[in-house]
N, C-alpha and C positions, 0 to 999 in steps of 0.2 A: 504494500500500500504506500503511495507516493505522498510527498509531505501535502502538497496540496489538496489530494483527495483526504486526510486526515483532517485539515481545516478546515474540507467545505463540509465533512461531516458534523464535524463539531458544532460549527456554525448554523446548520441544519438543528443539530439538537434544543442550541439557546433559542433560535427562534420557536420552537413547539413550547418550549419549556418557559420564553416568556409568555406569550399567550397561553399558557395556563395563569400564571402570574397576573397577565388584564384579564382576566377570567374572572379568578380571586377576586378583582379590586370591583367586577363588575357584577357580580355580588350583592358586594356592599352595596354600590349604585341600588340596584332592582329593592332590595331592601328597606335603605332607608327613604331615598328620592321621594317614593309619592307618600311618605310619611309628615314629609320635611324638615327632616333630619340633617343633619351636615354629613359630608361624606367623608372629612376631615376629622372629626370631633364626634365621639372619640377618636384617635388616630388609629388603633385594633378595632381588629373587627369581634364582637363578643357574640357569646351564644344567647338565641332565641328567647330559649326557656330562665336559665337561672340567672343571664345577663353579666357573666362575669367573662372578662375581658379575655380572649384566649393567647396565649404567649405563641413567638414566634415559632418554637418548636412543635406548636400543634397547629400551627397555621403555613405547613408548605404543600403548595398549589399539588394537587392528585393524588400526593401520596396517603398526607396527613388525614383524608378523610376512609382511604382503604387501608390505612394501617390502626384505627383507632374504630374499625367498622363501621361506620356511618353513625357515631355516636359523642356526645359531649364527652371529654376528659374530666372536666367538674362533675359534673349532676348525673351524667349518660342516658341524659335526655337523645331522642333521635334527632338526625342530622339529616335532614331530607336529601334524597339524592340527587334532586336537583343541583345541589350547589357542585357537586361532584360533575357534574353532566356540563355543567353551565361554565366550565374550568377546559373542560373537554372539549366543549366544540369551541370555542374560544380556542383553546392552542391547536385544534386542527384546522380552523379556518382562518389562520394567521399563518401557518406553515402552506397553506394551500396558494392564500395569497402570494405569498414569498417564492414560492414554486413556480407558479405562473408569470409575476410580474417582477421576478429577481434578473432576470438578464443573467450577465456576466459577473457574478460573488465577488468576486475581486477588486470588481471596480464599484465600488457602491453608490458614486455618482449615478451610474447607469440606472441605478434600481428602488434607491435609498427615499430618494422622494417619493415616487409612486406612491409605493410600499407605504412608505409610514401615510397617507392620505387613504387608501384602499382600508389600512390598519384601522383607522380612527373610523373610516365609514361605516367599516365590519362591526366594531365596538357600539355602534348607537344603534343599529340595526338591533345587537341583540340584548342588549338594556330595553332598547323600546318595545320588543315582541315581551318581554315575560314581567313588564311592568302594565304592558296592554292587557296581557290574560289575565294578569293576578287582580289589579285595580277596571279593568275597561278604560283605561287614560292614558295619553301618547302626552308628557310634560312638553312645555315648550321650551325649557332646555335641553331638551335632545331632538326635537325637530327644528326648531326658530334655530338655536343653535348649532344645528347640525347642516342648516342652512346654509349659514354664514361663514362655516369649513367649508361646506363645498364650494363655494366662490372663491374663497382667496384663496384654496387648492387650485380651481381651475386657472386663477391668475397663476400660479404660482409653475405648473405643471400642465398647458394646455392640453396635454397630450389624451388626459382623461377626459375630454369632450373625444366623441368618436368622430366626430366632423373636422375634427383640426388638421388641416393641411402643412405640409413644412412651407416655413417662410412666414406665418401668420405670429402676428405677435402675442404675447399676452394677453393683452386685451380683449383677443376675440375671446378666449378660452371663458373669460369670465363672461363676456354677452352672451356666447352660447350657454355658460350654466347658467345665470339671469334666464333669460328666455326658455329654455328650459321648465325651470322651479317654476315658472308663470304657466305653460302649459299642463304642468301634471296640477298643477293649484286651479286654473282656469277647468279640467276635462275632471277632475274628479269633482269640484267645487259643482258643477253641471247636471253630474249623476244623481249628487246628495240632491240639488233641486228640482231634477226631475221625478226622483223615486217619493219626494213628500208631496209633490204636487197628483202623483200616478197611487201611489197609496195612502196618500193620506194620515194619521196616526195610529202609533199603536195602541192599541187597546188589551187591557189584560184585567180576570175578576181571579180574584179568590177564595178559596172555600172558606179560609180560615183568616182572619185579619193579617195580617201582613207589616210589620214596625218601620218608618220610615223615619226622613230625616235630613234635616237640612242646615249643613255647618259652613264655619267657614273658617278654617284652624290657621290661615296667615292673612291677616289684612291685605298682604299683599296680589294676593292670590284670588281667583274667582270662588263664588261657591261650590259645594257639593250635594249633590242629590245623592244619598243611600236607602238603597230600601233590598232589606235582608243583607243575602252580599254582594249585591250589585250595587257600583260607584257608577256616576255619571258626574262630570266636570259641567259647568254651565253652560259652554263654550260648545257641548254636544247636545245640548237640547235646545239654545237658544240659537240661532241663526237667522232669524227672523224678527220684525216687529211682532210680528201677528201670529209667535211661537208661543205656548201655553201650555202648562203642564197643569193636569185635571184630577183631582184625587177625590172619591168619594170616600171619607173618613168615616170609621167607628166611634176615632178618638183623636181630639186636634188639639196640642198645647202652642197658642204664641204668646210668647213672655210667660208671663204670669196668669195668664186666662185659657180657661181649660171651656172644650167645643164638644157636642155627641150628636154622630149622626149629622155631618155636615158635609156641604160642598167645598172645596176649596181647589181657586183659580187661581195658580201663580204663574204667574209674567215673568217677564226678567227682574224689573225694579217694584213691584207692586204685589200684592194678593187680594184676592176678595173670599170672602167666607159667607158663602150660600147658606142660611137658614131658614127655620119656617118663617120667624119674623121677618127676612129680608137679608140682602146683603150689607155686608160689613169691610170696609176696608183699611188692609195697610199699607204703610211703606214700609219696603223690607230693610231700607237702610237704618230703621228703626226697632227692625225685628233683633233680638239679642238668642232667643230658644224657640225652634221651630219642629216640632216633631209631632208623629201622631200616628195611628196606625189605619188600615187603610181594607177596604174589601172591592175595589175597584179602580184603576191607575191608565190616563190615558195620555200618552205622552210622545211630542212630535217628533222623534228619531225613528231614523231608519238604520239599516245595516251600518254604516260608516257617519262616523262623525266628523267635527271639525279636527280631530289630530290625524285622522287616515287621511284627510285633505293634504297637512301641513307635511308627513310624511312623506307623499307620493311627491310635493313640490323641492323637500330634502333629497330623495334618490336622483329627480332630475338635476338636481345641481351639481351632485356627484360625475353622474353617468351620463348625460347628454335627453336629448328630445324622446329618439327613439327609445331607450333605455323605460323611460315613461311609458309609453304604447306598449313595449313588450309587457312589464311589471303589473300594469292594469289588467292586461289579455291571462298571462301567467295566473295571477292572485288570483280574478276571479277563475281560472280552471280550476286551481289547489282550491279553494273555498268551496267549491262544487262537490267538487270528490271527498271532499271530506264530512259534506253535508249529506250527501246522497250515500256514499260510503257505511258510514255505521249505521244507518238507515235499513240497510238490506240485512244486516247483522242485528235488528233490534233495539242498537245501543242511538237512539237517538239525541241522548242526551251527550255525547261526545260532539259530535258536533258542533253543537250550540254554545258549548263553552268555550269558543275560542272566537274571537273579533276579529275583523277582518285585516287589521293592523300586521299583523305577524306573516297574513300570505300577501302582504302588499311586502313586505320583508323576505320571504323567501323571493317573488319575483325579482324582488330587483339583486339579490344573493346569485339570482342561477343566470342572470344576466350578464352580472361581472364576470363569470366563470364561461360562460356559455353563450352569451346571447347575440353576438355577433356574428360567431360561428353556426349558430341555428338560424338566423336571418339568412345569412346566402345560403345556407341548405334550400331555404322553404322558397328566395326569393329564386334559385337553379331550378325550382322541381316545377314552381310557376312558369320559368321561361322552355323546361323541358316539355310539359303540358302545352305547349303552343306549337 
């Protein structure tokens, strides 16, 4: 074995082995983020259950959670194997990265930008898929944000716009992701208003009263709609003036005034409380405790909300125009099959647990690896077809 095949191995190794490492730290991210936690503070990351800070020695990325079985070292509470899993695709899809977009090792001018930008894309993608399942909410620090990497990436590296020709400067790199992020923003923004205008809201009764609720744990932040364990961010119900969320209560507490057997219409900035005497209204920016429970919920979202919008505008800014058209076409395939899928099997309820955020994240995942190369496949089998 020649010295440089020993290096490029090695180097092959740190790369796996760091993306276990953003793995670990992405984690913590999925964890704390839609909590509002700092991801900083503490600086360890601690266990679940007993909350005590786990030292370094129990914290290396793959090993430490198959050498300690999927279990706390304090309390031996269990260690979902997500986090395991979530370490794993993290350093295999960073080595896959590095595989494909590494060039020549040696010279890491060649490869070293890409890479680290392809790196950072990969890292939001999969923050934002398993914060979309766990909460239903795409934060707009890993979309808005993840925006604004891919622009000064594409300034930076026009090369990840697919349109970029040599000789064009920086500049286009960045109109092209610009334009871009406005088409996947502008074509899914279109869907979300055609499918509320074409179905209207949803409506859902219950057998049994149902707890809801409505906080707002940072000032700075929108509100929350929870009811059971379903999160909605405002941002995904509200999109309209004339957006409204409809709850026939059992039991309705605002502030300090308790309601039975009422109506209540909230707005974005307002509510009204349907009763036998008549309606009663507030403002919500006066509302301090809002909760109540519920036998009937009807409310104007559809399939995708405003973060699978802001997402699908973050992979264009990454990946170029087409990259958008594929990811759209992809996502809704994967959301198909996965809907119709355990369907035939019984298990419907699979399915349904998972938003569409995550297969707007594989499309644009099987894009970077594949979607150029499946383009002239389909666009040769069109011109062979003729």
């Amino acid at each position: 074995m020649t010295r440089n095949l020993i290096l490029e191995v090695l180097l092959q190794i740190l790369v796996f082995m760091m993306g276990a490492g953003i793995g670990s730290f992405l984690n913590v991210v999925i964890y704390r983020l839609p909590l509002g936690m700092s991801v900083n503070n503490p600086r360890r990351s601690f266990c679940p259950s007993c909350k005590k800070q786990i030292p370094w020695y129990h914290n290396i990325p793959l090993l430490s959670w198959l050498l300690l079985r999927g279990k706390c070292a304090e309390c031996g509470s269990k260690i979902a194997f997500r986090y395991f899993f979530v370490e794993l695709l993290t350093a295999c899809l960073f080595y896959s990265v590095f595989a494909k977009f590494g060039g020549d090792w040696q010279i890491i001018q060649q490869w070293g930008p890409v890479v680290l930008i392809f790196w950072i894309f990969t890292a939001l993608l999969i923050a934002g898929t398993y914060i979309d399942i766990d909460h239903f909410i795409l934060p707009h620090s890993i979309t808005i944000g993840g925006l604004v990497v891919g622009l000064l990436g594409s300034y930076w590296q026009p090369q990840i716009m697919n349109d970029f020709k040599p000789g064009m400067d920086h500049g286009f790199g960045m109109v092209m992701s610009f334009v871009s992020a406005c088409i996947g923003l502008g074509l899914l923004w279109t869907v979300v208003e055609l499918g509320k205008i074409a179905f209207g809201r949803i409506r859902e009764k219950f057998e049994e009263p149902q707890a809801w609720s409505i906080s707002q744990p940072d000032e700075n932040e929108p509100p929350v709609f929870q009811l059971g364990e379903t999160k909605l961010g405002w941002g995904d119900i509200y999109t309209r003036a004339s957006d409204r969320l409809v709850l026939h209560c059992a039991s309705l507490q605002v502030n300090d005034r308790t309601f039975s057997k009422v109506r209540a219409e909230i707005k974005q900035h307002a509510m009204v409380v349907h009763t036998p005497e008549g309606g009663e209204k507030f403002n919500l920016e006066g509302v301090k405790k809002l909760e109540g429970t519920a036998m009937e919920m009807m409310i104007p979202r559809e399939a995708m909300g405003f973060g699978d919008v802001l997402l699908l505008a973050m992979i264009g800014s990454f990946l170029g125009w087409k990259a958008v058209l594929f990811t759209v076409v992809a996502g809704s395939t994967l959301g198909t099959l996965f809907a119709v899928g355990p369907r035939l099997i019984g298990k419907t309820e699979w399915g349904s647990r998972i938003p569409f955020g995550p297969y707007l994240a594989a499309g644009g995942m099987i894009w970077l690896f594949y979607g150029p190369q499946f383009l002239e496949w389909y666009l040769g089998r069109l011109h062979w077809g003729q």
